[in-house]
N, C-alpha and C positions, 0 to 999 in steps of 0.2 A: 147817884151811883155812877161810878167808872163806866157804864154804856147803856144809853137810854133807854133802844131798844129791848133791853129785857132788862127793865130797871123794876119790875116786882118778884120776889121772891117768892118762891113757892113753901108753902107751909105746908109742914110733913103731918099727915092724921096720925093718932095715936093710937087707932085701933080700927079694924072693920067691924063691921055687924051684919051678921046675918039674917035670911029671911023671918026668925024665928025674934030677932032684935037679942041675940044673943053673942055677947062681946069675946072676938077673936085678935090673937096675938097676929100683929106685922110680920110676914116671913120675909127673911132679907136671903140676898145670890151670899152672902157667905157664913162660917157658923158664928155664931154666939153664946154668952153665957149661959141661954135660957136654951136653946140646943144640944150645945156641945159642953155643959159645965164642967167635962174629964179633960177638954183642951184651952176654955175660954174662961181666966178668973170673969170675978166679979171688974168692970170699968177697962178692961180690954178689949182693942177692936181686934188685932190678934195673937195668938199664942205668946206670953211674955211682953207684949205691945200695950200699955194703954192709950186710950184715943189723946188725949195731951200731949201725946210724944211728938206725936203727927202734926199737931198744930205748932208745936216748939218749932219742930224742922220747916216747914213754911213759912216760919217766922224769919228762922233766921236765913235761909235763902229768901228772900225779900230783902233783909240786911245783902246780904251779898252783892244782891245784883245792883243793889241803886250805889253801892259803894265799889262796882268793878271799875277797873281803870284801864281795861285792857283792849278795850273796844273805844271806839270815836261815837259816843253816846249823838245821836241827833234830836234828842227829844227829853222830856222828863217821863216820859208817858213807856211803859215795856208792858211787851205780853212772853209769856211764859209755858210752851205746849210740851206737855210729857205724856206721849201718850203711852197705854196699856199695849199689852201682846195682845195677838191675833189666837185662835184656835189654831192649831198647823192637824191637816189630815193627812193620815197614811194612804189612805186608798177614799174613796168617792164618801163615804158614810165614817170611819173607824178614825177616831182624832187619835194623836198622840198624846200624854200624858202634857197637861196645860201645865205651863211653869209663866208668871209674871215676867212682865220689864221689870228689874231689878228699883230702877230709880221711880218710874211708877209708884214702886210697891212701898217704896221708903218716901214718900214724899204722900202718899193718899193712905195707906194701910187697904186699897182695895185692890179683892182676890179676879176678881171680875174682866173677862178677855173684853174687846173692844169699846173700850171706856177711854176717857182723855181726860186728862185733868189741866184745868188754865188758870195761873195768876196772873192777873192784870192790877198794874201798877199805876198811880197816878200822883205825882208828886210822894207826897206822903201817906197819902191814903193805898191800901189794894185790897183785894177781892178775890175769895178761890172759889171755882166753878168748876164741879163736875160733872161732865158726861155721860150717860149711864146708857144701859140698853132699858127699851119700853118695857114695861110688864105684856109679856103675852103667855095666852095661856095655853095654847098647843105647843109652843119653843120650850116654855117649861114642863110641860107634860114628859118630853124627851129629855131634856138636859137639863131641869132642876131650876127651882127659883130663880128669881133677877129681885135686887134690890127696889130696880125702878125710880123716876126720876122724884115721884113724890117721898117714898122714904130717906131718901140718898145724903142728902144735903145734912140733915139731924144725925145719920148714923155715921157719915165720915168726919162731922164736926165741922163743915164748908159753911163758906154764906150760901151759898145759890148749886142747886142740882136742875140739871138740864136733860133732855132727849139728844141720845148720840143725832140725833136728824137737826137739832139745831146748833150744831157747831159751826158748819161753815157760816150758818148768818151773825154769830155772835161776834165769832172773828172781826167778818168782814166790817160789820157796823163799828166793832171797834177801832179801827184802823183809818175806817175812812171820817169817824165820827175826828178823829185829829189828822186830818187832811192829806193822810198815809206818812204822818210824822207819828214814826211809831219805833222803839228796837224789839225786833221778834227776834225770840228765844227760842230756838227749836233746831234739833240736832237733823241736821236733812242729807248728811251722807252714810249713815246707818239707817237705812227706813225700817220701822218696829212697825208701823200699822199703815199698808198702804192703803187704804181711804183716807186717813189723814191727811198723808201725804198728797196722792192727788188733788183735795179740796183745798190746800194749801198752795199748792203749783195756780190753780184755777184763782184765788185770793190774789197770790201776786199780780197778777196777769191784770185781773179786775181794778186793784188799787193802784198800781203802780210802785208800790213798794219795792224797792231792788235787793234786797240782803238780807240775811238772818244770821245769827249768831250761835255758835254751837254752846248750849250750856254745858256739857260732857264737864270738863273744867271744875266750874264752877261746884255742878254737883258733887264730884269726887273730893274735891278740896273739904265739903262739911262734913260728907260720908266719911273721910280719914281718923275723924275724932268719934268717937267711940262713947256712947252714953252707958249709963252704966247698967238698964238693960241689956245693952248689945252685949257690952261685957261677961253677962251672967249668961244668955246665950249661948256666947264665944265659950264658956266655959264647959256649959252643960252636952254641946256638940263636942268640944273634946273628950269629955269622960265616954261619953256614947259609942265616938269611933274606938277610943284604945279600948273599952271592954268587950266593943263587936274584934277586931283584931285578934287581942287579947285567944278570944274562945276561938276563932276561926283556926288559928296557929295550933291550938289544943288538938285541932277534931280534923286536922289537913293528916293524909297519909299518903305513903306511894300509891299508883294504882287510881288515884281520884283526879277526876278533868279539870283543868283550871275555870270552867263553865264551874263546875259543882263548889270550888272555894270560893268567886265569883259570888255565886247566890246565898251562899254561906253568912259571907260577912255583910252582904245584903240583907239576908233575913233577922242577923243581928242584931244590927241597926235599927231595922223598924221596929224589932221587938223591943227595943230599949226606947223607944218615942221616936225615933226620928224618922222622919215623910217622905226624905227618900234620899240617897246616895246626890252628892253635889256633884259628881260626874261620873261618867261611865268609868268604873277605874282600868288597871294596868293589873292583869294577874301574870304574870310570865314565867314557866320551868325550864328551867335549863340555859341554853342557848336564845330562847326568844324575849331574854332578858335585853339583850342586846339590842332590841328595836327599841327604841326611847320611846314611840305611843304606840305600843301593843293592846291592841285592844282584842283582837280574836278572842282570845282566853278560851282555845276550842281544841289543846290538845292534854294530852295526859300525863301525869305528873311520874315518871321516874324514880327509880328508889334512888337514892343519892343526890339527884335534882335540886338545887338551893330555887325557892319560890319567890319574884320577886314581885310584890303586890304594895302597888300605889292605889291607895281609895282612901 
């Protein structure tokens, strides 16, 4: 294995059993077929994704990086850290609506906030590890299952699932296991999870390691080509938005707030499938067309008023 120290794999059970010795289904932190069968075919990890996708794409970034030329390689040996988003809270208890790291989300297929996923490369061989948070059972009482690190590994199709608490020793053993001959891959002037990040400041410090390499690059270069999932996707988000549009346009009168056409082509949307508007849009009447990001959308619409609405 690419790093001794956690050179056994953990094998995912395929079922609990309760006191009664009576056999219960794995609950995983995101849905599934057997959950959610109106949004998860059959072999998808998510909506339109099946888990193969996911392993192509780490395939072929692994092809990428050992063939980058951009960088002054010092080793044959690279590690690879994309970590997940954070929860972000409004106020002390009330999160904001969770949205992934995008490259996370395209490279693991997991929904799941403070998770890390790492490729580690070794000549020709490599290896993907994921990070998970622990099964606990009061955190999920409040905020809903966790995969956990024994299911994780079989359900995101990884070799090895790990406890978010043993990342920094995996790292480090790796790194120092090749005598801090190492190219670390990790985007560090955008920070997405800062425990990562700190654990990672603490790593250099320990190994002596001097530099890391921004994947950003890299990633977007394979993300540019379009599989033909994303494709169908790409396609079914546009029908979505012109026929939310589409009726919004129908049902807009004088007299109605740009708040109210706002929620309009919001409420569209979801009722057509889709999870949730990609950005805040731009509803603007009249004159506050004029401000290129209008986002107020908090005054009222004019009889004559032309409506200008970016979403």
């Amino acid at each position: 294995k690419n790093c001794a120290f956690f050179s056994s794999k953990i094998q995912t059970p395929q079922a609990k059993f309760t006191s009664e010795n009576q056999k219960t289904e794995t609950v995983y932190g995101q849905p599934t077929h057997q959950t959610h069968p109106d949004l998860i075919k059959p072999g998808e990890l998510i909506p339109g994704f099946k888990l193969e996708e996911f392993k192509e794409r780490r395939e072929k970034l692994v092809e990428k990086i050992i063939s980058e030329e951009s960088i002054n390689k010092i080793s044959s040996k690279h590690v690879i850290i994309i970590p997940s988003a954070n929860k972000v809270y409004m106020s002390e208890k009330i999160p904001y609506v969770f949205r992934q790291n995008t490259d996370f989300l395209y490279f693991s297929g997991c929904l799941e906030p403070d998770s890390t996923l790492v490729i580690t490369i070794n000549g020709d061989s490599h290896e993907s590890t994921i990070f998970v948070r622990s099964k606990d059972e009061k955190s999920e009482l409040w905020d809903g299952p966790r995969t956990g690190a024994e299911a994780a590994a079989e359900f995101f199709g990884v070799d090895q699932s790990l406890s978010v608490q043993d990342f920094g020793p995996f790292i480090q053993s790796y790194i120092s296991d090749g005598q801090g001959s190492c190219n670390l891959w990790y985007e560090n002037k955008e920070v997405i999870q800062m425990d990562v990040h700190r654990r990672l400041a603490q790593i250099f410090k320990a190994t002596g390691l001097k530099q890391c390499y921004s994947p950003k690059t890299v990633f977007h270069q394979l993300r540019v080509i379009k599989s033909p999932s994303e494709i169908e996707m790409m396609k079914e988000t546009c029908r979505i938005g012109s026929e939310a549009i589409a009726k919004t346009m129908q049902v807009t009168k004088p007299g109605m707030s740009e708040h109210h056409i706002f929620a309009t082509v919001d409420y569209e949307c979801r009722m057509r499938g889709a999870e949730y508007l990609a950005y805040l849009p731009v509803v603007a009447g009249g004159n506050n067309a004029n401000v290129i990001h209008y986002i107020n959308n908090n005054q009222v619409v004019k009889d004559g008023n032309m409506v200008l609405m970016d979403a």
